[in-house]
Residue frames as a rotation matrix with the C-alpha (Angstrom) as fourth column:
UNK 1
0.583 0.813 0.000 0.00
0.813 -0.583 0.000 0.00
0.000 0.000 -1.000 0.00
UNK 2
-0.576 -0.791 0.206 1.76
0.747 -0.612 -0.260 3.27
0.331 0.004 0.944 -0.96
UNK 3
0.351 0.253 -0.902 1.41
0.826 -0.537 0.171 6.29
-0.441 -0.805 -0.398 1.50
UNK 4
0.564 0.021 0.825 1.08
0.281 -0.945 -0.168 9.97
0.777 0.326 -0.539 0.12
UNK 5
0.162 -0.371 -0.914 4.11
0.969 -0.115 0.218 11.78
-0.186 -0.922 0.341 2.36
UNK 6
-0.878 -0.477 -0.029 4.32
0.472 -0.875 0.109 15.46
-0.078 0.082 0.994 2.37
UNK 7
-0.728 0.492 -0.478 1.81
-0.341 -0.864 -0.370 18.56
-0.595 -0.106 0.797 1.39
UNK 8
-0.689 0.103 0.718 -1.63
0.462 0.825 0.325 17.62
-0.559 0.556 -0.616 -0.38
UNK 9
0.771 0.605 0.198 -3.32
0.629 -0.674 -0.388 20.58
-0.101 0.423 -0.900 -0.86
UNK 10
-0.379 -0.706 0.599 -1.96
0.851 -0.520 -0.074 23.83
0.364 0.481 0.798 -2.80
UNK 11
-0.507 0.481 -0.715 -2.97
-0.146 -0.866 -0.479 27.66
-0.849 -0.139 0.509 -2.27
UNK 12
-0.627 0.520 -0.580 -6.03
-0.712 -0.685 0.157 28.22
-0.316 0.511 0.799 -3.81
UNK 13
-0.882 0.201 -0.426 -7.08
0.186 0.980 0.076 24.40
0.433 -0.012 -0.901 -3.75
UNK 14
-0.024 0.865 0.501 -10.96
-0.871 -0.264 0.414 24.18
0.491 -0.426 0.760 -2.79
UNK 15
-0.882 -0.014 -0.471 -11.46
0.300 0.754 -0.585 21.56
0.363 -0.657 -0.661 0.13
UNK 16
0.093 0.931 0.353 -14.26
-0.465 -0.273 0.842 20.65
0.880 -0.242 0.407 2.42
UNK 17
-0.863 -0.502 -0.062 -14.21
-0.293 0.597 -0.747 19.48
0.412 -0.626 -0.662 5.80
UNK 18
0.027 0.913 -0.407 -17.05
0.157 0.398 0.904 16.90
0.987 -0.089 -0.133 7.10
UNK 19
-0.682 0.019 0.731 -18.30
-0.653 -0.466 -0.597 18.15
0.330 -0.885 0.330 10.64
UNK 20
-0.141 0.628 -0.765 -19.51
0.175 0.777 0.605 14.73
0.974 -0.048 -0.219 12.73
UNK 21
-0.338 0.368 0.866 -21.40
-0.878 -0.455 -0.149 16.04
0.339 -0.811 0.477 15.61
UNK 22
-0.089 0.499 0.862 -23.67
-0.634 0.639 -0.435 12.56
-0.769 -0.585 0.259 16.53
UNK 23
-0.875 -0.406 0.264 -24.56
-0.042 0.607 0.794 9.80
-0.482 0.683 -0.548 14.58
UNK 24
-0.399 0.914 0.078 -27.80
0.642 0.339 -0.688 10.65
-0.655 -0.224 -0.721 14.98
UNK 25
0.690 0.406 -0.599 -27.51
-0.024 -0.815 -0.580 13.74
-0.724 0.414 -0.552 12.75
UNK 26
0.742 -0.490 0.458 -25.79
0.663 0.637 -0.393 13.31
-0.099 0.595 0.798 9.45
UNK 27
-0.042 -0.829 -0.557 -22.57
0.804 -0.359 0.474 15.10
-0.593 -0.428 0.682 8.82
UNK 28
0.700 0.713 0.022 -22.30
0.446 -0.414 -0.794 18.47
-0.557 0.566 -0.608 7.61
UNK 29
0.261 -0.854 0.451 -19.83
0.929 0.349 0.124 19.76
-0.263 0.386 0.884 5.31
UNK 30
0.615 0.104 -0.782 -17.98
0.230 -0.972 0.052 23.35
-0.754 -0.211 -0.622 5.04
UNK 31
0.683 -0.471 0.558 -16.39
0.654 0.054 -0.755 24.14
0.325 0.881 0.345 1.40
UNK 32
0.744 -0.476 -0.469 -13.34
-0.236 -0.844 0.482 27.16
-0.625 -0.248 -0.740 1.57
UNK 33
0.868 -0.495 0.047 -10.44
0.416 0.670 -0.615 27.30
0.273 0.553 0.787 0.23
UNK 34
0.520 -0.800 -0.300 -6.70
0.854 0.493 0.166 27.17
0.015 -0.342 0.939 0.87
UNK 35
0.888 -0.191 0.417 -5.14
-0.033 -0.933 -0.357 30.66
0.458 0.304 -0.836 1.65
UNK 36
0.481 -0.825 0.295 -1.95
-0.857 -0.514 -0.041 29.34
0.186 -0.233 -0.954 3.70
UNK 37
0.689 -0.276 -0.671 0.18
0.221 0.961 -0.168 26.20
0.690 -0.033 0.723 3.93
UNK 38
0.081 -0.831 0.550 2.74
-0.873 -0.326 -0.364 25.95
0.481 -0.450 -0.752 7.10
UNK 39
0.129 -0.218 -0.967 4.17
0.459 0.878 -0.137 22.49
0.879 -0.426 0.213 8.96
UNK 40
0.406 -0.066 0.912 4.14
-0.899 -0.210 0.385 22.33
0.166 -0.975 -0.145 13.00
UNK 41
-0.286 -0.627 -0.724 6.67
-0.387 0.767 -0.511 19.59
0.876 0.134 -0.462 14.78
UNK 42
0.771 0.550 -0.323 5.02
0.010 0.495 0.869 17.47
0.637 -0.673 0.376 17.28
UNK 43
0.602 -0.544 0.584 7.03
-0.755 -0.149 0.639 16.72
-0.261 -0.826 -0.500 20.27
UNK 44
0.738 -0.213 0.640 8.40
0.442 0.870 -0.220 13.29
-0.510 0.445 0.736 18.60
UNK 45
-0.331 -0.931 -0.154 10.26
0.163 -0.217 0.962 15.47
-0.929 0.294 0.224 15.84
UNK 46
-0.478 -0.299 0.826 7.81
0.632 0.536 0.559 15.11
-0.610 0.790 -0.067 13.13
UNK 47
-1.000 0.028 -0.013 6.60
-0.030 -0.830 0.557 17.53
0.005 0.557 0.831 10.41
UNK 48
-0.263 0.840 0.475 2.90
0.906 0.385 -0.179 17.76
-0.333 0.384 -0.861 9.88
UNK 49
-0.717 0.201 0.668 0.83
0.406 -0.657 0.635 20.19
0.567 0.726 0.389 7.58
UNK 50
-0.133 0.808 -0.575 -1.46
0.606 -0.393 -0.692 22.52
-0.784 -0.440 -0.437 8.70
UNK 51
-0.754 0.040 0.656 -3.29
0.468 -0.666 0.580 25.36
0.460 0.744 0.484 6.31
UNK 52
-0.534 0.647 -0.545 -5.47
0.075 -0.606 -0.792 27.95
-0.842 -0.463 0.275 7.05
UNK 53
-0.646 0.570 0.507 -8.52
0.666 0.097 0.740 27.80
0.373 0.816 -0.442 4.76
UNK 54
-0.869 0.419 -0.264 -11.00
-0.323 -0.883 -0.339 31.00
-0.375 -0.210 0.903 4.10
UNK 55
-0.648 0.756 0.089 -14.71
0.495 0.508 -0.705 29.37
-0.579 -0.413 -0.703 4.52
UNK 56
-0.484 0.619 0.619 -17.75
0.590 -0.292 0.753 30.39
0.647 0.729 -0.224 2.02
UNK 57
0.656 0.683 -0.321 -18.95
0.740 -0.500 0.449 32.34
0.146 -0.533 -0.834 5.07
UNK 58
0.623 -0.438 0.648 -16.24
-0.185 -0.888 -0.421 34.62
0.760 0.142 -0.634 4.96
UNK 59
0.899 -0.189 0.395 -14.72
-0.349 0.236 0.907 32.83
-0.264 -0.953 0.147 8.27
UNK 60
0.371 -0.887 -0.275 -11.00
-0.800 -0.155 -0.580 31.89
0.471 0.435 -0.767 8.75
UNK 61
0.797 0.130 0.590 -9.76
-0.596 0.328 0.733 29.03
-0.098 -0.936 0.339 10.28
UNK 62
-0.490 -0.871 0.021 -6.42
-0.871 0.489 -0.058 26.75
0.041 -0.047 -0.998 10.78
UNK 63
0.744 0.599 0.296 -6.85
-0.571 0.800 -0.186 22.88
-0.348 -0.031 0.937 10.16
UNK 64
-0.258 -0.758 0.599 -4.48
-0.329 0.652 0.683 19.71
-0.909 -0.021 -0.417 10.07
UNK 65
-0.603 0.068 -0.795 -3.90
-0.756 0.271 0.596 18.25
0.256 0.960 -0.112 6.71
UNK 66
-0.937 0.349 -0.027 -5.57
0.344 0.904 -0.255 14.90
-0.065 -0.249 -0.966 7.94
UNK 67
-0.318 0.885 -0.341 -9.06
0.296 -0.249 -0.922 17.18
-0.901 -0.394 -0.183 8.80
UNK 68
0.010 0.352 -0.936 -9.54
-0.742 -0.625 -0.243 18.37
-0.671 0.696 0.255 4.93
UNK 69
-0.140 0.359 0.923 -10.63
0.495 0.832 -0.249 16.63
-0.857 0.422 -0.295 2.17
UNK 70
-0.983 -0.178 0.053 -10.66
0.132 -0.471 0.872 18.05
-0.130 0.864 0.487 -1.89
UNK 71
0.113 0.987 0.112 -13.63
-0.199 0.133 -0.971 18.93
-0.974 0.087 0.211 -3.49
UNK 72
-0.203 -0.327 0.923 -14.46
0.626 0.681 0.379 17.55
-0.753 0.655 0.066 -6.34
UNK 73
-0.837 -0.485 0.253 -14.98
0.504 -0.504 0.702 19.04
-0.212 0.715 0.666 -9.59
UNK 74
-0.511 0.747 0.425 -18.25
0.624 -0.017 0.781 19.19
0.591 0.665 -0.457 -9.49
UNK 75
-0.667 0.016 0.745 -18.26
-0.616 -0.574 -0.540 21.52
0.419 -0.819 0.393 -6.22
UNK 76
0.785 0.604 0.137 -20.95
-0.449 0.402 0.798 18.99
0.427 -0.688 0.587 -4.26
UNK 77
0.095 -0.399 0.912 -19.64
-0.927 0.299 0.227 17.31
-0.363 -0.867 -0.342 -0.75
């Protein structure tokens, strides 16, 4: 199984992140897109991505690479 290592999203990259509150309520999803890329080292030593993405509500917000997800071409979740 080969493993994707390094940055996966670009500036200007649309992404969406799925927001799972209960199971009872399905998940909801927030589109934005990519307005900074920077890496934070963990206490271990290792690198991880982080990006700040600028939300369709005008909102700003910082997120691990692991927490984002592309959209697709067709802009739906």
């Amino acid at each position: 199984m080969a493993f994707l290592v390094g940055q996966k999203y670009a500036i200007g990259q649309s992404v969406k992140k799925i927001s799972y509150t209960s199971s009872a309520i399905p998940p909801r999803y927030r589109n934005g897109k990519i307005t900074e890329v920077f890496t934070k080292t963990n206490s271990a030593g290792s690198v991880h991505y982080y990006y700040k993405v600028l939300w369709d509500d005008s909102r700003k917000s910082e997120h691990a690479q692991h927490t984002l997800r592309p959209l697709d071409q067709n802009n739906t979740p």
